[in-house]
N, C-alpha and C positions, 0 to 999 in steps of 0.2 A: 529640608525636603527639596529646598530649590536652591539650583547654584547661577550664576552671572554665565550668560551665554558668552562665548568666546569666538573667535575663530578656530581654536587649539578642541573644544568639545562640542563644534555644533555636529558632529557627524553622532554622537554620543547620544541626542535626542533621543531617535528612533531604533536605540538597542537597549530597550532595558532589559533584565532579565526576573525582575520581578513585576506582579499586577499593583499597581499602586492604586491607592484608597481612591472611591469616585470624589471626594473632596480637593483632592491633591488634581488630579484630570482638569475637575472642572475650574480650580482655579487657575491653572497654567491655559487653558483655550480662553479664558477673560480678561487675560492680561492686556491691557492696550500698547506698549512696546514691542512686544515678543521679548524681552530684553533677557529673560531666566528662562532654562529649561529643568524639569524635572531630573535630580541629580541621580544619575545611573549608580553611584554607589551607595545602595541604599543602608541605612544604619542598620545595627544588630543589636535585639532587643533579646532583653533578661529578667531575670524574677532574683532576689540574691536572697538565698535560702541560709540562712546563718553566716558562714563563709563563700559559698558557693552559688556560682554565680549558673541557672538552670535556663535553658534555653524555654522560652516567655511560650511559645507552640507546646512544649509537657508539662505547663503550668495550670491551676485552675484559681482564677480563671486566666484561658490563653490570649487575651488583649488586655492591653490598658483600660482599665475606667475610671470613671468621675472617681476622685477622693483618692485614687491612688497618687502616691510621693515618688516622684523621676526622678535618677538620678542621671544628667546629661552629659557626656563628654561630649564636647565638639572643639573644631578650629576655627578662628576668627580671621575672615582674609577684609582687606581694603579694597575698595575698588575707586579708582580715581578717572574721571574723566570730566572734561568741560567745563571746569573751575570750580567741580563740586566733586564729593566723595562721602564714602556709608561704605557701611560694617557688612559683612555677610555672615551671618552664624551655620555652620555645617555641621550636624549629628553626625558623630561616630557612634557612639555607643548611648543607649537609652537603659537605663536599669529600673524596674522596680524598686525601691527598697523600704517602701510601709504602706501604709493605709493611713488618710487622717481617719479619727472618731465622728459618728456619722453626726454628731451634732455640732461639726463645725463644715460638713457640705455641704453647699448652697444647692437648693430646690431649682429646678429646671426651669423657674423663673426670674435664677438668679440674684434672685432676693439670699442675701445672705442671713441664716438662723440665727447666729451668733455675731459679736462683734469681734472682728478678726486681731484690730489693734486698738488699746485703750490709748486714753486721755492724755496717760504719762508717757506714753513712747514717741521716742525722740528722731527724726528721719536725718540720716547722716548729711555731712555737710563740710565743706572745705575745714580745715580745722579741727576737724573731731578726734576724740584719742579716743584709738582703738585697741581694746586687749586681744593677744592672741592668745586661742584657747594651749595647752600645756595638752602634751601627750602626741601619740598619733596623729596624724593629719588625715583626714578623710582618704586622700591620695596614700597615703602610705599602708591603708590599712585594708584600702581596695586592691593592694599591689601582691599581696596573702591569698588572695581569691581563687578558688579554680572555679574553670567553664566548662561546660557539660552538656 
């Protein structure tokens, strides 16, 4: 939603040509740097209806909500300055592609219903073997898609 202000996009500020959420507004005027400006190219959102991928405005419902599953492409840039440096994450593209089961959405208190990961599971760690799954690759199988 936000990219690293530049000299190369600070004229880029004040042209978007979409309305961005009052969320997004209000956290770019609180910023104490100025340092990010809200990123003029805004990503392009979708519902992916078996194969096809339908533009998220002729969906129902036409936003994202709670318990909906995203699926995100974006670019990762570095930005390095002052003998320190951090990641930027940029959306291109936001998919729908499910719904969790409503009894594993956390209540608007955030209190989670369910326990999301048991006792046995194991958080990855230098060293771990990992299997790759066989078949398609997520990427490969979004590459089949048509947009609409």
């Amino acid at each position: 939603m936000f990219i690293k202000k530049t000299p190369f996009n600070a004229a880029d500020e004040n042209r978007l040509e979409y309305q961005p959420h009052q969320w997004v507004l209000d956290a770019i005027k609180e910023q104490k740097d100025k340092g990010f400006i809200i990123n003029p190219e805004r990503p392009s959102v979708y519902e992916l209806d078996e194969s096809i991928l339908m533009d998220l405005a002729k969906c129902k419902p036409s936003t994202y909500v709670k318990g909906d599953i995203i699926w995100i492409c974006f670019t990762i840039s570095f930005s390095f300055f002052s003998g320190k440096w951090g990641p930027d994450f940029i959306p291109i593209d936001l998919v729908r592609v499910g719904k969790l089961p409503e009894h594993l959405v956390s209540p608007s208190d955030g209190v989670s219903k369910t326990k999301l990961i048991d006792d046995s599971f194991t958080k990855l760690c230098g060293g771990t073997t990992v299997n790759i799954l066989e078949g398609l690759s997520f990427y490969q199988r979004f590459k089949t898609c048509y947009i609409y």
